[in-house]
C-alpha positions, -999 to 999 in steps of 0.1 A, spaced: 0 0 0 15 29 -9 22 62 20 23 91 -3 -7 109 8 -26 110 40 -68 110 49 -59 139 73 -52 170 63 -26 191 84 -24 228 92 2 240 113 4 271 134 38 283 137 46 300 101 74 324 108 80 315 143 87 275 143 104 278 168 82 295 195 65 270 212 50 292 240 33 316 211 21 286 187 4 271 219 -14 301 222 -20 305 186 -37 266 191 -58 271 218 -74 301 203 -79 280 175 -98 253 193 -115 278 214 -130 291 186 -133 258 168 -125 275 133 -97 280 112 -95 317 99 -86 324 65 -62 349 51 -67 385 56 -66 404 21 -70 445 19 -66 440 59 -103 418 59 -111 380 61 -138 360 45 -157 352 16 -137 351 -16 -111 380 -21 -83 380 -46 -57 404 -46 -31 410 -74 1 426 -72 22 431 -107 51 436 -88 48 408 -63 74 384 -63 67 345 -61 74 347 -30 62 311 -10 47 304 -42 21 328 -44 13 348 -75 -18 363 -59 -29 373 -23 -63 355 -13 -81 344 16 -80 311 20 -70 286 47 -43 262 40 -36 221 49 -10 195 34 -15 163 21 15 150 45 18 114 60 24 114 95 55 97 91 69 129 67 51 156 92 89 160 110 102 180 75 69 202 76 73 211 115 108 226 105 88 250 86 60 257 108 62 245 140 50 216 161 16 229 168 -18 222 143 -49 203 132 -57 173 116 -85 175 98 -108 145 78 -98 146 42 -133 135 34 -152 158 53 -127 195 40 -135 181 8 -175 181 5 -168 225 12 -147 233 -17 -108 221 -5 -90 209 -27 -53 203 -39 -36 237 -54 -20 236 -86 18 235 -89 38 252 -115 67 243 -119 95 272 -127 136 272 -124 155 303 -112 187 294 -132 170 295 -166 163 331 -176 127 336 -198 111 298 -186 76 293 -191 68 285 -155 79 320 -140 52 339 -166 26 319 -165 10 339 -143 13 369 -160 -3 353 -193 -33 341 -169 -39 377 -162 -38 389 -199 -64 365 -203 -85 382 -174 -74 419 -188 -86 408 -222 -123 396 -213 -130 429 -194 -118 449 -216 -139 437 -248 -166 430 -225 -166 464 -201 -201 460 -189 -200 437 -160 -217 441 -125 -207 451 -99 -223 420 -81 -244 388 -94 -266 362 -83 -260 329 -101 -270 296 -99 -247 267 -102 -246 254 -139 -274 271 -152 -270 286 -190 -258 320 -200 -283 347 -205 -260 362 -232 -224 369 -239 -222 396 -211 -232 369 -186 -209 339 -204 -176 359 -202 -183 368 -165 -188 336 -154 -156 325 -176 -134 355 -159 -151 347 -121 -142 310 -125 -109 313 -140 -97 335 -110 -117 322 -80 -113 283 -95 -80 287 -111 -57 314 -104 -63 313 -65 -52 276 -65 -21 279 -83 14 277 -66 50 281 -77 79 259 -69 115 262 -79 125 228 -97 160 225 -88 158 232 -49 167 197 -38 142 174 -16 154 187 16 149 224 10 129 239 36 116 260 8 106 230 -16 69 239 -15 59 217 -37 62 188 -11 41 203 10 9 187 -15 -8 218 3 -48 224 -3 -69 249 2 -100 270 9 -118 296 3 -130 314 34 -132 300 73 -131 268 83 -151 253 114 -137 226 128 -165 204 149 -173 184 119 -137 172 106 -113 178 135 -96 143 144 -61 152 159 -41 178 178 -8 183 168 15 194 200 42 184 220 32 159 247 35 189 277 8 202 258 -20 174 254 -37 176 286 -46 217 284 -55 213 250 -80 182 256 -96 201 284 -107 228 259 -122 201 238 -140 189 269 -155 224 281 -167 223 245 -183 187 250 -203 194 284 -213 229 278 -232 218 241 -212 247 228 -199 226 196 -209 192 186 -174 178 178 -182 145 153 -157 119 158 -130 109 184 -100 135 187 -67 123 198 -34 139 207 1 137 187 32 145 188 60 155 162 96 164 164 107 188 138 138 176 114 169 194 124 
């Protein structure tokens, strides 16, 4: 049987700081005291579905685009030691089965190389948005807002290359992530082994949370959170929860 892929999904808390244990624990237990992931702010807000572009913005961690969405990785537990280098010991597991009936699903990688000058991977984006640039500008007349249901036909052109430009940058662009091709397996900025998903606004946690990721000083305060949830009726958590622990690669 092969281990490449995992039915949890992990998000970490320590991006930035993997090293501070006393501010990820923190940064957990407000997590599960809210019971809900929040996604990334964009224009300084959260929620809903907001893209931001930046021509200038570098592909920095990957990202050609700011938007706010919350983040896991396909990892198996067994490979979870290379991720904690990255972002700490502290996070979620979530059920792969249950993130996936609300929209999460793997980003796209393309692929580019920062020692070949002009390669197709490091403009893609850019064509992606000539695309988007071209549609408003022979069709200037779009809405402000719409109301659409799912899969139902055009009304007319207008309403056709609206759709086409709304799916191609909520569905499409917001999903796709950069990785340098010759950064060997061990690189702590190798993103594409991450196998990182995503999702468009919040994420409760009740219905898919199945393990705490902390080191074992940790367990018992974070269990007792999950309890208070359990007897007050606050959140119905579905499924048993258990406590594990990883130790980040040196």
């Amino acid at each position: 049987m092969q281990t490449f892929a995992s039915e949890i999904l992990y998000h970490f808390v320590g991006r930035g700081r993997p090293e501070n244990d006393k501010e990820n624990f923190a940064t957990l237990a407000a997590i599960l005291g809210s019971m809900e992931l929040q996604c990334c702010k964009v224009g300084g807000e959260r929620g809903g579905i907001r893209l931001r572009m930046d021509p200038d913005r570098p592909l920095t961690d990957g990202e050609p685009a700011e938007q706010s969405v919350v983040c896991m990785c396909d990892i198996p537990r067994s490979s979870l030691p290379f991720h904690a280098r990255r972002y700490g010991r502290f996070g979620v597991g979530l059920s792969r089965s249950v993130v996936a009936q609300w929209g999460t699903r793997p980003v796209i990688y393309i692929p580019y190389s920062e020692r070949v000058i002009g390669n197709w991977g490091k403009h893609f984006s850019k064509d992606v948005q000539t695309v988007l640039d071209g549609l408003d500008l022979f069709f200037p007349n779009s809405p402000e807002s719409r109301e659409r249901t799912a899969g139902a036909p055009a009304i007319d052109a207008q309403d056709a290359v609206d759709e086409a430009s709304g799916l191609i940058a909520r569905d499409f662009r917001a999903f796709l992530k950069f990785w340098d091709v010759d950064l060997p397996d061990d690189h702590p900025e190798n993103f594409y082994l991450e196998r990182e998903w995503r999702k468009f606004g919040n994420l409760g946690l009740a219905p898919c949370l199945r393990e705490i990721v902390a080191p074992d000083e940790y367990h018992e305060d974070l269990m007792k959170i999950l309890d208070r949830h359990q007897s007050t009726g606050r959140y119905r958590i579905n499924g048993p929860v258990t406590c594990i622990s990883v130790q980040a690669d040196a």
